[in-house]
GUPA-359643 format. One record per residue (C-alpha): x, y, z; residue in one letter. Coordinates in steps of 0.1 Angstrom, whole numbers, padded with zeros to 4 digits, always signed. Example, Ala and Ser with C-alpha at 12.3 -4.5 7.8 and 13.67 -1.06 7.14 Angstrom:
<vextors>
+0123-0045+0078A+0137-0011+0071S
</vextors>
This chain:
<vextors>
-0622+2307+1397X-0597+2331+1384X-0590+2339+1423X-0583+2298+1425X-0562+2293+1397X-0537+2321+1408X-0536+2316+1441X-0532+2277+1444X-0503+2269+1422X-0496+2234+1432X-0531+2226+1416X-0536+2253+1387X-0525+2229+1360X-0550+2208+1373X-0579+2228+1361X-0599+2219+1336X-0625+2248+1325X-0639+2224+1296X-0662+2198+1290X-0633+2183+1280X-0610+2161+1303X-0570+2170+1297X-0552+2143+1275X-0528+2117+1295X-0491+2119+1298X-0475+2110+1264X-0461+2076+1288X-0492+2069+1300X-0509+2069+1265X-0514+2034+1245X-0507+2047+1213X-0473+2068+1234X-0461+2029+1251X-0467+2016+1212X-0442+2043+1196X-0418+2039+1227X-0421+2000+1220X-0416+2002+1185X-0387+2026+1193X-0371+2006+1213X-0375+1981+1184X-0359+1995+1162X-0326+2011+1184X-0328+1970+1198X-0329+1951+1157X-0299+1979+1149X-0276+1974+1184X-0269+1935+1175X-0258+1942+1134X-0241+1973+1144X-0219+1954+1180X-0215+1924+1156X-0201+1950+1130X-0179+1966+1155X-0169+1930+1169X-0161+1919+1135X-0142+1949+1128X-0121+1950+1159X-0112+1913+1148X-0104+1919+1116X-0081+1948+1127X-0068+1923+1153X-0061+1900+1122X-0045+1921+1104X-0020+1936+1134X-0015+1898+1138X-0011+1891+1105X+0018+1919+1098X+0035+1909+1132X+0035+1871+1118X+0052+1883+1082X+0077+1904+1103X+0085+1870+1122X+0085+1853+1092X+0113+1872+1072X+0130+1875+1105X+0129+1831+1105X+0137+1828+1074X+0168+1852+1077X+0181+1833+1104X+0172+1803+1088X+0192+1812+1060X+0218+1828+1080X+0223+1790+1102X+0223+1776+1065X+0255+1795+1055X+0273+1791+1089X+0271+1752+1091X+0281+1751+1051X+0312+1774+1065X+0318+1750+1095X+0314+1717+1070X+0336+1738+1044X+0359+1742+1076X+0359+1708+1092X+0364+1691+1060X+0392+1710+1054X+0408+1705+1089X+0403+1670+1083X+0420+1672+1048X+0447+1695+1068X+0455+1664+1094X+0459+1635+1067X+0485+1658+1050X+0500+1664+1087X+0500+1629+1094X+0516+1619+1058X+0542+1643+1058X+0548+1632+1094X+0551+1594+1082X+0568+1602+1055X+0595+1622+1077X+0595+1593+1099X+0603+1569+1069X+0633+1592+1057X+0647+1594+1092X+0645+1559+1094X+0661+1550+1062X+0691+1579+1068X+0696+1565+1107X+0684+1531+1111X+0695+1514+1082X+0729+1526+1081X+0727+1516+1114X+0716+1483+1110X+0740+1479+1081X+0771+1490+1109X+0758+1466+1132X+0756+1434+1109X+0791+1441+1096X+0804+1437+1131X+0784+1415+1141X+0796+1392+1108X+0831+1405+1111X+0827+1387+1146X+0807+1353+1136X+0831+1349+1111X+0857+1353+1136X+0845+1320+1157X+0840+1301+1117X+0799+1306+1124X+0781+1310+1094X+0745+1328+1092X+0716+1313+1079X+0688+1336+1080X+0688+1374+1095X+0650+1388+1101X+0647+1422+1118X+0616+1431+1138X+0604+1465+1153X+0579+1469+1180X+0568+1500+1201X+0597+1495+1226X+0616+1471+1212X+0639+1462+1183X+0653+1430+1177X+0673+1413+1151X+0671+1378+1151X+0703+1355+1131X+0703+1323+1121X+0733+1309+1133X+0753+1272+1117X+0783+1261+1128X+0803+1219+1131X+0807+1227+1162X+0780+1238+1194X+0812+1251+1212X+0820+1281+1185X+0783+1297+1190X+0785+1291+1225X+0823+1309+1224X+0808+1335+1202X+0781+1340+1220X+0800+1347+1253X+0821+1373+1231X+0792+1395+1216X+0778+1394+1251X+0811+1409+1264X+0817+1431+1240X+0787+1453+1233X+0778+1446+1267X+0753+1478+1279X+0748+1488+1235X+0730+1450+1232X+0716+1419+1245X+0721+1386+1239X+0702+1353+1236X+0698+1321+1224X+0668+1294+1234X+0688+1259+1222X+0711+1247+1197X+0699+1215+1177X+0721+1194+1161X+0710+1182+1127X+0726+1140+1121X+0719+1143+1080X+0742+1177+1077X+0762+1169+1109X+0759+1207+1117X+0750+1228+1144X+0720+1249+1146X+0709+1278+1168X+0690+1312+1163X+0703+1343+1181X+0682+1368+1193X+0699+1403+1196X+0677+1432+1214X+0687+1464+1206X+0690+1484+1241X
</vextors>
């Protein structure tokens, strides 16, 4: 026996020199499989709190990061924000005083216009109805009425002449046509007679050239 168990090696753990038959693999035991089972109850109950711990505090770390990036864009939203606020006060402030800036342009510039025309138009006016009275009274016409209109191209004075006789307007007419030939222009549309005042009456039209 002691010759067997040294010299076949493959089989000496095999021996049994008892009455006694060797004990199974700790595996192949029932009470073994019921401590690995309960094990591998244990590390199975503790892997789902401890992943859902891990899960939950990946999250929450997750939240956080997000939740400090979010503030960051926040203050950066509300600067701009604030930012956009002043610049469209500054452009209002700006615009309304551009605006303010052009009705004072445009009322100096009418006002300008209005002192131009009173030192150069009337004066001028006044010149031309003395000649032209100087003249009418001349042919023995007398003037009614004298209205003076201005458009964008044209100026006109219109005279309301009254004479006994047609042929003095028409005389005078042919004279003031004559003489400021190329500075004015001349016309009349009819001359009425009137029975009651036995006078002649006729309005002349005088565009300024």
């Amino acid at each position: 026996m002691h010759l067997y168990t040294t010299t076949n090696t493959e089989e000496k753990y095999e021996c049994n020199f008892t009455t006694y038959h060797r004990p199974p693999n700790f595996v192949k035991r029932e009470s073994g499989r019921v401590i690995l089972l309960a094990i591998a109850s244990v590390v199975l109950a503790f892997i789902y709190p401890i992943s859902y711990w891990t899960l939950t505090y990946a999250q929450s770390v997750q939240y956080n990061l997000l939740e400090e990036a979010y503030k960051e864009v926040h203050n950066t939203k509300i600067t701009r924000e604030a930012i956009i606020k002043n610049k469209e006060a500054d452009r209002h402030k700006t615009s309304t005083l551009l605006d303010q800036e052009k009705q004072d342009y445009i009322e100096k510039k009418n006002t300008l216009i209005k002192i131009h025309d009173v030192k150069v138009n009337y004066p001028m006016k006044a010149d031309l109805l003395y000649k032209l009275s100087k003249d009418i009274n001349r042919y023995k016409v007398k003037l009614e009425t004298i209205l003076y209109s201005e458009q964008e191209t044209t100026k006109e004075l219109k005279l309301g002449l009254v004479s006994s006789n047609d042929k003095k307007i028409t005389d005078l007419i042919k004279y003031l046509t004559k003489t400021y030939e190329g500075k004015f222009s001349f016309s009349i549309e009819e001359i009425s007679y009137m029975e009651e005042s036995k006078l002649y009456f006729g309005e002349l039209k005088v565009n300024l050239l």
